[in-house]
C-alpha positions, 0 to 999 in steps of 0.5 A: 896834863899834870894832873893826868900824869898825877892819876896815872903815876897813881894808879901805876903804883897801886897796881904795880908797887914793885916798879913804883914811878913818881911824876918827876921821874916822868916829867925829867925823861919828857924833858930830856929823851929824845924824841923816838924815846918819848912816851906815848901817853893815852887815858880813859876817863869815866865821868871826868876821873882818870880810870886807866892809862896805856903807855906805849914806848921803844925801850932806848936799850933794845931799840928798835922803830917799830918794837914797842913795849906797853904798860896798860892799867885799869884803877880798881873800882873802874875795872870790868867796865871795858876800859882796857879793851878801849884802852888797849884797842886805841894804841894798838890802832896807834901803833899799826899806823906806825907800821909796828912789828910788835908790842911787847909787855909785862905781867906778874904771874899772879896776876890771872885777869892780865895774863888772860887779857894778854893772852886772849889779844894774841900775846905769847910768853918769851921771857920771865924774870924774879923781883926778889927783896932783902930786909935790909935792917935784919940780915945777918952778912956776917958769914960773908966775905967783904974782901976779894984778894987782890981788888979795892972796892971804892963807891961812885962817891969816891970815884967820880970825875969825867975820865970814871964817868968814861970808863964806867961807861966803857965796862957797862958796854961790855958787860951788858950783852951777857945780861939775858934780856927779850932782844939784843941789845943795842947801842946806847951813847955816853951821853945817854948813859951819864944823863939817864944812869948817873945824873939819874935824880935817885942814883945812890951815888955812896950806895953804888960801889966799883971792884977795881984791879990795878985801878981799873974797873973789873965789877960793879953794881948801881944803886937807886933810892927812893928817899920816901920809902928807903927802898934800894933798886939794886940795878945792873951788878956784873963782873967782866969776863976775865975777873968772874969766878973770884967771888967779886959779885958776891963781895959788891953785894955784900958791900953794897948791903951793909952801906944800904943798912948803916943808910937807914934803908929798909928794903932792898929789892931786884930782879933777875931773868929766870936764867941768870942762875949765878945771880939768882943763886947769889942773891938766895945766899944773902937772903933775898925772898923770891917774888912770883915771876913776871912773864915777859909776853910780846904780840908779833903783827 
């Protein structure tokens, strides 16, 4: 099973570098999700070497027991040999026999042979969000503000204790049903959100900053690692309802930039729905380089 699970983080990020996994990550959420979260895990060999994988899973955000999304790959020198219509064809009997309502997946709009595969099994477009990237070490932030009047800006570093933890968790609830997503979302405990967020093996703990008023959390945005690379996953950035239009988003970001260079990382990079016109606007200003889209797509049964 570890050298399965070796071969499909493998093929995973050559195929698709801009979500990169690493068995690790993939053995802690065995370890640690719970049992409707588990993935479920198929590969297809030829001659004794791993050609592709499908996994299939509920998304713990959007959850629901019998929407599943799905991740399907073919390596390069296995494909057109049918391995994807075996692979595809044993989970969706998989997942029917689990009564699913759906199987949703994603698919980057360059990527014509995916779109034609989907397209052909029934799949339909509902949703599509922009990976961006930022060079970090030559951006220029000096046109920009790294102060808001009236909020303090401190790091997660900075922060931390149990009664932060609780509070971020408290924002993080609200401000996500504003975030544009397939489905709406569902309830996620604190004790989830402190394991999987926080305790997250490649959250930037000095790369994750907060804005507070009067101490208490107005805005934030997450940051996660990768120490091989030095690439930075700018996560969730939001600003509750009654602190927007002050310039806090921008300021986190600039903030969170300018830590992220004096860190040595080489590349920041996010993604944002088609519709987030704010952020994506943001996002243009300091000089993030727009990515071909991803096309959400679902299969309704």
């Amino acid at each position: 099973m570890l050298a399965d699970l070796a071969e499909v983080v493998r093929i995973q990020n050559e195929t698709t570098p801009m979500h990169k996994l690493s068995a690790g990550e993939m053995l802690r959420d065995m370890e640690t999700l719970a049992p409707e979260l588990q993935r479920m895990i198929s590969v297809v060999e030829v001659s004794g070497a791993v050609a592709g994988f499908a996994i299939a899973e509920r998304l713990a955000g959007m959850y629901h027991p019998q929407k599943f999304h799905l991740t399907l790959a073919v390596d390069t020198p296995f494909r057109g040999h049918g391995c994807g219509q075996a692979l595809y064809s044993s989970v969706e009997d998989h997942l029917l026999a689990l009564d699913a309502l759906s199987i949703s997946a994603q698919v980057s709009e360059r990527n014509e042979v995916g779109l034609q595969f989907a397209s052909s099994r029934g799949f339909v477009e509902h949703k599509r969000d922009f990976v961006s990237y930022l060079d970090v070490q030559t951006c220029d932030l000096s046109r920009f503000e790294s102060e808001a009047d009236g909020i303090e800006f401190r790091t997660f570093a900075d922060l931390d204790s149990p009664s932060f933890r609780q509070a971020w968790y408290d924002v993080f609830c609200e401000v996500r049903h504003d975030v544009p997503r397939s489905a709406p979302p569902t309830p996620i405990a604190f004790d989830f959100f402190d394991e999987q967020v926080i305790q997250e093996p490649d959250f930037a703990q000095d790369l994750t900053f907060f804005a507070l008023d009067s101490g208490e959390i107005v805005g934030f945005t997450g940051g996660y690692l990768n120490s091989e690379t030095k690439i930075l996953d700018q996560w969730l950035t939001a600003v509750r309802r009654n602190a927007r239009g002050r310039g806090i988003a921008m300021v986190l970001k600039v903030r969170q930039i300018s830590a992220a260079k004096l860190a040595g990382c080489m590349r920041i990079q996010t993604d944002n729905d088609s519709r987030n016109e704010g952020m994506l606007a943001i996002n243009g200003k300091l000089g993030f380089e727009r990515q071909p889209a991803v096309l959400s797509l679902r299969k309704e049964f």
